[in-house]
VOPAGU-2260 file (C-alpha; in pm, 1 decimal, decimal comma):
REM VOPAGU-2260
SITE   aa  ch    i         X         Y         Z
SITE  UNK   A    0    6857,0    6436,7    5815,2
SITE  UNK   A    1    6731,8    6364,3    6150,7
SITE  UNK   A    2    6669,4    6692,4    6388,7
SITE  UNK   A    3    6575,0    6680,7    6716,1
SITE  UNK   A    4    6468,6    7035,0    6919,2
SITE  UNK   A    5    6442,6    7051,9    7262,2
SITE  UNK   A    6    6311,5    6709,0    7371,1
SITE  UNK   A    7    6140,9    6660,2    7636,1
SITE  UNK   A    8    5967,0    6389,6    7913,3
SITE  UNK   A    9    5886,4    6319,6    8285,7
SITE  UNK   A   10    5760,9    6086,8    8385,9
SITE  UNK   A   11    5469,6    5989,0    8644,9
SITE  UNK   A   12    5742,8    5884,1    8918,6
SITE  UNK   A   13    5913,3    6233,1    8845,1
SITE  UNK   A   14    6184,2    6062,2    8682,9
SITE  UNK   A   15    6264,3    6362,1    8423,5
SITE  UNK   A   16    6399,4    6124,2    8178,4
SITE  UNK   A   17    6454,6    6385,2    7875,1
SITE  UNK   A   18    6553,7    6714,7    7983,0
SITE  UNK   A   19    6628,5    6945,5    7647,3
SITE  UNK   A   20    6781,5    6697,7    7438,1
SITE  UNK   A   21    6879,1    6894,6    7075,2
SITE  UNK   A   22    7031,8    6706,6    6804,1
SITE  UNK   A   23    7116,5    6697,6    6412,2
SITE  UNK   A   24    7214,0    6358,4    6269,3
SITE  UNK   A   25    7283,8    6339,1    5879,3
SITE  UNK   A   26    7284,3    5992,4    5702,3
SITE  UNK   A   27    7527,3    5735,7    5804,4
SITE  UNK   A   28    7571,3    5527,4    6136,4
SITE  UNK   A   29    7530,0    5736,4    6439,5
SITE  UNK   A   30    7559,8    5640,6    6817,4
SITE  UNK   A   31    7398,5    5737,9    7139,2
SITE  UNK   A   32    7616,6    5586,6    7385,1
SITE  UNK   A   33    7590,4    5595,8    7760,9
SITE  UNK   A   34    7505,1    5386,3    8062,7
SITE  UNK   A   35    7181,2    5194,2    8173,5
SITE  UNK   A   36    6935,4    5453,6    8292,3
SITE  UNK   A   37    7062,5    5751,8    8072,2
SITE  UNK   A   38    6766,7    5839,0    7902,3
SITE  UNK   A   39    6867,6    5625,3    7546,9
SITE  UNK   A   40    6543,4    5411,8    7556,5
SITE  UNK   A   41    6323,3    5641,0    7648,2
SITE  UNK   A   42    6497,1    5850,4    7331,6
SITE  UNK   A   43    6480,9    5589,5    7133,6
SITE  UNK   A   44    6070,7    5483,6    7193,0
SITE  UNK   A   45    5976,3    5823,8    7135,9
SITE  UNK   A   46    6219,2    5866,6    6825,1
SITE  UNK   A   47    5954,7    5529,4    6685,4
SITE  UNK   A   48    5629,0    5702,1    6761,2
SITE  UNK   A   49    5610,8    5429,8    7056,5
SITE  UNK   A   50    5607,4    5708,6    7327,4
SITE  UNK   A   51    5439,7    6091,4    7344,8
SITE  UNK   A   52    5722,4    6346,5    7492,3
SITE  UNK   A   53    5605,0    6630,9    7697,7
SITE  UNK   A   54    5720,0    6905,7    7442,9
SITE  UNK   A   55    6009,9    6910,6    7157,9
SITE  UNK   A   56    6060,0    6887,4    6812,8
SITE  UNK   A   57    6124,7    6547,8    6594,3
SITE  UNK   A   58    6166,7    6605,0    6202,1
SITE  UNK   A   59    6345,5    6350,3    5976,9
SITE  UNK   A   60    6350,1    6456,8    5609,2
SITE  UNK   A   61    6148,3    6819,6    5740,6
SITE  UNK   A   62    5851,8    6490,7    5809,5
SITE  UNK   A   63    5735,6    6601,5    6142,0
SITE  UNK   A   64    5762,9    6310,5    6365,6
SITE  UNK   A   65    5529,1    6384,3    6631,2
SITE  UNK   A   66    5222,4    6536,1    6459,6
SITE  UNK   A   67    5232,1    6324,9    6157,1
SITE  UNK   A   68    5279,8    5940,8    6305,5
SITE  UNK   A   69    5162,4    5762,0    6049,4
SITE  UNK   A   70    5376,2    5909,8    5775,3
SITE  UNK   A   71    5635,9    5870,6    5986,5
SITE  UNK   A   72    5587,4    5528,9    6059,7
SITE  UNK   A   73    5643,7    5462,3    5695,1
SITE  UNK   A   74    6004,2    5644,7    5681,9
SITE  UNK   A   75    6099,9    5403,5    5999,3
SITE  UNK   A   76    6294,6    5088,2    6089,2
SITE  UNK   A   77    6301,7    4990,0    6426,0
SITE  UNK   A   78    6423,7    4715,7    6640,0
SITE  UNK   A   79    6413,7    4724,1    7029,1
SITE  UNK   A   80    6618,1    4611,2    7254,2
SITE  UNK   A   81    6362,2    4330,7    7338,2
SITE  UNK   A   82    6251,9    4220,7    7015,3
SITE  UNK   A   83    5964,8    3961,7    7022,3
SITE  UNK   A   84    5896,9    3694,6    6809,1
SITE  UNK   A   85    5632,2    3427,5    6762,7
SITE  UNK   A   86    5865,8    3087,0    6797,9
SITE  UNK   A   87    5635,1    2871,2    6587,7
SITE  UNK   A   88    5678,7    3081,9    6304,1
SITE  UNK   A   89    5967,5    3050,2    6003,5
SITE  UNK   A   90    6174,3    3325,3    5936,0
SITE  UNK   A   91    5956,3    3366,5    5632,9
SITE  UNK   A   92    5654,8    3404,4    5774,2
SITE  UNK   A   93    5737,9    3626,7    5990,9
SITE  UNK   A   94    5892,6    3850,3    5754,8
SITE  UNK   A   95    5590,8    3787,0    5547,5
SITE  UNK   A   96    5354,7    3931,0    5902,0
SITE  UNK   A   97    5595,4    4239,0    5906,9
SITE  UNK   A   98    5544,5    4313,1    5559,0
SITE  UNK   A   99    5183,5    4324,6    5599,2
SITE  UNK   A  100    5135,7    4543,4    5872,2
SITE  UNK   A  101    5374,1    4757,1    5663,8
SITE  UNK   A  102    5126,2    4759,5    5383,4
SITE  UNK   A  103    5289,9    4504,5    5162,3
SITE  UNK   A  104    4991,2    4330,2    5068,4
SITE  UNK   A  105    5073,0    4188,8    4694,0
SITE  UNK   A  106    5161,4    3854,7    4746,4
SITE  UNK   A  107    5415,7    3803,5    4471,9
SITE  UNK   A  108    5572,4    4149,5    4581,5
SITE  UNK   A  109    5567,8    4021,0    4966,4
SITE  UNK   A  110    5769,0    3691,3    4822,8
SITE  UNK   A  111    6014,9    3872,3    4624,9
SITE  UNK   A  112    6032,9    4118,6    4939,8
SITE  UNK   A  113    6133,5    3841,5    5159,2
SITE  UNK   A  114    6361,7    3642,9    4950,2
SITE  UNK   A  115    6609,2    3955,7    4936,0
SITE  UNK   A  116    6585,4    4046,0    5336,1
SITE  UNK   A  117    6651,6    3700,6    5371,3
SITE  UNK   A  118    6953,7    3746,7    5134,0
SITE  UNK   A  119    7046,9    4033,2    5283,2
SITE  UNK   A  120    7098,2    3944,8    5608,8
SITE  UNK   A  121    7245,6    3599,2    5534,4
SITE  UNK   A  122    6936,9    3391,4    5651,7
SITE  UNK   A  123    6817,4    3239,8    5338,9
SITE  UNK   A  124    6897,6    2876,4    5465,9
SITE  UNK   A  125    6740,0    2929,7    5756,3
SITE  UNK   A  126    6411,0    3070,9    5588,2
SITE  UNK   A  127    6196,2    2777,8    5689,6
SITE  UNK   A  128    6333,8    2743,9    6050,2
SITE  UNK   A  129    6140,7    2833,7    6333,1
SITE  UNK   A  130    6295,0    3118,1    6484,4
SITE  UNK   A  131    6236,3    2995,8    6830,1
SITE  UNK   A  132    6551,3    2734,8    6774,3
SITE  UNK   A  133    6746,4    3066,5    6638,4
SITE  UNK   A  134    7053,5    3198,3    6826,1
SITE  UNK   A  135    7068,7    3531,7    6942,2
SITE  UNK   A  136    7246,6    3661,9    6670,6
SITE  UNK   A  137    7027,4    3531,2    6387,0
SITE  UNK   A  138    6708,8    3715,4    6572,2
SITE  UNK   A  139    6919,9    4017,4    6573,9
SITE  UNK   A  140    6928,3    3969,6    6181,0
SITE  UNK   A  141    6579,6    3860,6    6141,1
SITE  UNK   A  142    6499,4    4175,5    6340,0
SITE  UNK   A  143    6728,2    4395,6    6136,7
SITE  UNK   A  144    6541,8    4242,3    5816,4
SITE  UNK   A  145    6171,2    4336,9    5926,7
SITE  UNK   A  146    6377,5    4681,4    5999,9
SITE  UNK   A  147    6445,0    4761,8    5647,9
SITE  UNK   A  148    6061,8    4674,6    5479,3
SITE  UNK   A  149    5965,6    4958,6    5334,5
SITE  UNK   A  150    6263,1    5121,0    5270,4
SITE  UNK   A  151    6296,0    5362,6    5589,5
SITE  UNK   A  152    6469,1    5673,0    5603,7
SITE  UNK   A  153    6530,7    5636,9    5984,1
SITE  UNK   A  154    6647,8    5308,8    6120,0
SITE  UNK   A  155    6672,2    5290,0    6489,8
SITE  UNK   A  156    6830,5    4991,3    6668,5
SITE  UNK   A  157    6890,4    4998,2    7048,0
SITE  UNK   A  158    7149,8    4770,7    7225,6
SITE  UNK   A  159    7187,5    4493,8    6917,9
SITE  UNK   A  160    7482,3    4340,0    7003,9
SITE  UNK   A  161    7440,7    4270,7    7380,1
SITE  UNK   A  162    7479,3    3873,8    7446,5
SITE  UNK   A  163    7594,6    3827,5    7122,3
SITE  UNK   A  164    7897,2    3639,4    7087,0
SITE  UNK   A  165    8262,6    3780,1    6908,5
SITE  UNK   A  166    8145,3    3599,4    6555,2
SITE  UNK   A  167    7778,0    3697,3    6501,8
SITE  UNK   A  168    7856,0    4054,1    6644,6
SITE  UNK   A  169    8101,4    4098,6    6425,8
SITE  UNK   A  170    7838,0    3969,7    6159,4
SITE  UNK   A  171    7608,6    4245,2    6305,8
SITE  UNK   A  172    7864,6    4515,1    6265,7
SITE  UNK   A  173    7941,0    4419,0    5869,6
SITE  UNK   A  174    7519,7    4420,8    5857,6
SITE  UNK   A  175    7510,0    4758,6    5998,1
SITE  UNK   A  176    7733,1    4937,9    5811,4
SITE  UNK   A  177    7582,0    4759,6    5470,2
SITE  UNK   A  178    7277,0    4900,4    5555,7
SITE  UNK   A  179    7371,8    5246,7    5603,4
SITE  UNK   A  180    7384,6    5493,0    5310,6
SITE  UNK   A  181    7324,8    5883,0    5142,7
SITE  UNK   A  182    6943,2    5872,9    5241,3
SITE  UNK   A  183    6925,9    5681,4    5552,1
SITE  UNK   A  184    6985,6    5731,1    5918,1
SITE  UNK   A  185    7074,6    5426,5    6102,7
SITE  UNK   A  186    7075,0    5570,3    6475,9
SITE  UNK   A  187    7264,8    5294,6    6736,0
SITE  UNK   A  188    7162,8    5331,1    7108,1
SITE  UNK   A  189    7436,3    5119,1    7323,9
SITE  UNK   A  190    7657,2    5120,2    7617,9
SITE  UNK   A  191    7939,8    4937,3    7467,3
SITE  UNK   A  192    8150,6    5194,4    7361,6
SITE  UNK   A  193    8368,1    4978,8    7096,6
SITE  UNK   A  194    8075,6    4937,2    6899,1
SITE  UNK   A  195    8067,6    5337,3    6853,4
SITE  UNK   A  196    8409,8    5315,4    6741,6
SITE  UNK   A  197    8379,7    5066,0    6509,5
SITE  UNK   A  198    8087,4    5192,9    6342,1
SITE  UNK   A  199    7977,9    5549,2    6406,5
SITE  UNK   A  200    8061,5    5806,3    6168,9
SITE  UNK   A  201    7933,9    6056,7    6449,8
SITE  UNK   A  202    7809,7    6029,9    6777,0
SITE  UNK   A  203    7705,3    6172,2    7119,0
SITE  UNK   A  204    7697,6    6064,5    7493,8
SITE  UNK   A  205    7391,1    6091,9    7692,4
SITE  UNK   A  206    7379,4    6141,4    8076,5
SITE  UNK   A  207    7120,6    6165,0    8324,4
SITE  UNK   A  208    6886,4    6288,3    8033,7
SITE  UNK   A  209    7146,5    6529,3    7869,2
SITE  UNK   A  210    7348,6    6535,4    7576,8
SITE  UNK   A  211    7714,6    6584,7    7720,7
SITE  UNK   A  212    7915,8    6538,7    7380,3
SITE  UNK   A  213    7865,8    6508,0    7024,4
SITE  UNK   A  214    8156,8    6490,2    6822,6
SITE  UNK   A  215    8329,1    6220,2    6574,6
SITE  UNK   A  216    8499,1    5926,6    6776,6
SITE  UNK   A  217    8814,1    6070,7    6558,0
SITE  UNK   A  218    8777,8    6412,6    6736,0
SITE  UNK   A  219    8696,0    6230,0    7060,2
SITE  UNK   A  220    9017,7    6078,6    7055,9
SITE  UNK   A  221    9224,5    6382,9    6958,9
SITE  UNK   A  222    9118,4    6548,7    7250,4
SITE  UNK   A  223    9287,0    6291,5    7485,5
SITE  UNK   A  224    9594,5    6240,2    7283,5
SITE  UNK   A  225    9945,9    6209,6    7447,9
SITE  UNK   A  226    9723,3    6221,5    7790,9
SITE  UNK   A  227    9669,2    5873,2    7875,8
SITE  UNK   A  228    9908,3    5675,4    8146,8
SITE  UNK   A  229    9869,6    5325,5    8245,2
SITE  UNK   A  230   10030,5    5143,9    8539,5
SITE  UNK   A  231   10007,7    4775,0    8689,7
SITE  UNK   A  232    9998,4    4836,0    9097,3
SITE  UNK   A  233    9887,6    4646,9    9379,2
SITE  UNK   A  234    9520,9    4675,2    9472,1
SITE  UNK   A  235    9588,2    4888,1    9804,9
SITE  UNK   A  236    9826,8    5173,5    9616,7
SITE  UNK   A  237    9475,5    5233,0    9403,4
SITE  UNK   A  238    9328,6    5481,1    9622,5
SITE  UNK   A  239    9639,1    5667,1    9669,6
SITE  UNK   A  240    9672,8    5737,2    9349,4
SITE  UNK   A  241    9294,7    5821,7    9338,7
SITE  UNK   A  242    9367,2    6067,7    9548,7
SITE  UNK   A  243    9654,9    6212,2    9356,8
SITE  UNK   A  244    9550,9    6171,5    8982,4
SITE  UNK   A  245    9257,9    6189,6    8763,6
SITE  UNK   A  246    9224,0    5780,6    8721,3
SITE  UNK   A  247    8928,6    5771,1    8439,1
SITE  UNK   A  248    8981,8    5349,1    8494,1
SITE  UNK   A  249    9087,8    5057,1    8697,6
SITE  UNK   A  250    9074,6    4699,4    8607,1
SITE  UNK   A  251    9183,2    4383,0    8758,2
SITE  UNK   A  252    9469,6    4176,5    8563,1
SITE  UNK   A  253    9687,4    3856,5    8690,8
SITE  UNK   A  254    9626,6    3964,5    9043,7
SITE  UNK   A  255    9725,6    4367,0    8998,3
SITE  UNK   A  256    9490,4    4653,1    8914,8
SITE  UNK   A  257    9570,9    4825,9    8605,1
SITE  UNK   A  258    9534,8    5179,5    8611,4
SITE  UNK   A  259    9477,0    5437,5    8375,5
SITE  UNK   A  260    9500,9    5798,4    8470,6
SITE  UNK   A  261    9430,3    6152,1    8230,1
SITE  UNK   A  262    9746,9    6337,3    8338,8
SITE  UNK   A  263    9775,3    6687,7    8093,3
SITE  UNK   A  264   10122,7    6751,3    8264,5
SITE  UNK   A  265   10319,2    6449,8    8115,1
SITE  UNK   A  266   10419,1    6126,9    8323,4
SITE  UNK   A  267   10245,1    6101,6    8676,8
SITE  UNK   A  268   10485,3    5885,5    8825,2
SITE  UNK   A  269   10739,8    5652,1    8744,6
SITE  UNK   A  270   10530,5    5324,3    8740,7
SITE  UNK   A  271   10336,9    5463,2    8457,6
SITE  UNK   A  272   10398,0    5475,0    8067,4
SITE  UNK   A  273   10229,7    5646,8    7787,3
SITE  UNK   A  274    9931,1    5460,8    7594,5
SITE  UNK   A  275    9713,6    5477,0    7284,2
SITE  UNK   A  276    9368,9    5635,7    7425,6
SITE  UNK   A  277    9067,6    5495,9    7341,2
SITE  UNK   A  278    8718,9    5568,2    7260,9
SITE  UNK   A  279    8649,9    5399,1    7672,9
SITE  UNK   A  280    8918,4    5674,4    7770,1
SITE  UNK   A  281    8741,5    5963,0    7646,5
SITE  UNK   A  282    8379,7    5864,4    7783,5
SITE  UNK   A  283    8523,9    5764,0    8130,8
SITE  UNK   A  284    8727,3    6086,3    8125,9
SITE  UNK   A  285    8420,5    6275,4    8061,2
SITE  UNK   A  286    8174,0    6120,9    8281,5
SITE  UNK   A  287    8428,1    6148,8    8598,9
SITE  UNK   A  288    8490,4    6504,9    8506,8
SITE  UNK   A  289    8117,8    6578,4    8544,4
SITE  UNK   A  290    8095,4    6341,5    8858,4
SITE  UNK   A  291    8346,8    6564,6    9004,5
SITE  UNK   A  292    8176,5    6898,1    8965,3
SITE  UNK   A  293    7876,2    6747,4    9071,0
């Protein structure tokens, strides 16, 4: 069990980053979606001991995060969104680094350590391969091994599967969900909102340094049932109906805008027909709802 109280943090610019943020994840995959700038990194770094916040409460397993670092650091997985590796190295060694600044210091434990991350996250072939020549998605892998030395009750992981491509995301996803279980936390910061649905058992949405939902995508999506229209129109009827309906998205297709609008009171017009909402739906719906009472 992850709890978070009150969370906190400014910083120097006066950028108030964190303002309050309360939350209580049990085991599974949970995800902190929302956009660039929303406070998820700055979550996420102080969630890893990587950051001091300026007041709040961080417990996983009643461990207190923030006064007790280094026991904490030994209940944690983490991999950044920028996570650095020495290209010379094989994936071996630097599993075999990781494992020593995580106190692994037996050698034949450190080798049998290494063999099954490697195993695990479908990189044994590539063992002796400097990870400098390794796509995107195998350093996302060869991050998510380092991750899980040591057995960590919290595993935090922000933005994996930007720039990967359809395959090794999908890969990433299968990982992710493997990795999860009864004890662990595995806590996904992103902005792409389909990973959330694939993957999260729960979730929340973070704006401007606030937690604005937390839910299950499945209630998510109940609350927007039998509400969502789409319409094909020509580019210059958009603002119109801007004007007229609550449009939570536009997008361009074969030279027409597709529109979809949140209409509680049944078909807008005629152009439009009834669709499945999604998970993109709901968090558009929500953050123009707030845009508008700002």
């Amino acid at each position: 069990m992850l709890e978070v109280k009150e969370l906190k943090k400014t910083y120097a610019s006066g950028v108030q980053a964190l303002k309050g943020i309360n939350l209580e994840v049990s085991a599974g995959v949970f995800g902190l979606l929302g956009p660039n700038g929303a406070g998820k990194t700055t979550l996420m770094k102080i969630l890893a001991t990587l950051l001091e916040p300026d007041s709040g409460e961080i417990a996983v397993n009643n461990v207190d995060f923030i006064s007790q670092k280094m026991v904490a650091r030994r209940m944690l997985g983490y991999l950044p969104q920028e996570f650095g590796l020495y290209p010379t190295l094989t994936a071996e060694q630097m599993l075999g680094y990781f494992a020593r600044l995580k106190g692994v210091m037996d050698g034949k434990e450190r080798a049998r350590l290494i063999d099954t991350l490697l195993e695990r996250v479908n990189l044994t072939h590539a063992r002796r391969q400097p990870v400098g020549g390794f796509s995107g998605g195998m350093r996302q892998r060869l991050g998510i091994a380092q991750a899980l030395i040591g057995q960590p009750r919290l595993i935090i992981v922000d933005e994996p599967t930007a720039g990967l491509d359809p395959e090794e995301r999908n890969r990433f996803h299968n990982l992710l969900s493997e990795i999860a279980s009864e004890e662990t936390v595995v806590l996904l910061s992103t902005h792409i909102v389909s990973d959330v649905s694939i993957l999260c058992g729960t979730m929340a949405i973070i704006r401007h340094g606030e937690i604005i939902a937390f839910c299950t995508p499945q209630a998510a999506l109940a609350q927007i049932a039998n509400l969502v229209w789409e319409a094909a129109v020509r580019r210059e009827k958009v603002s119109i109906l801007k004007s007229r309906f609550k449009v939570i998205s536009t997008q361009m297709f074969e030279g027409q805008v597709r529109v979809r609008v949140l209409s509680p009171d049944g078909r807008p017009s005629e152009e439009f027909s009834p669709v499945i909402p999604t998970l993109e739906d709901y968090y558009f719906s929500l953050v123009s709802q707030l845009e508008s009472v700002n």
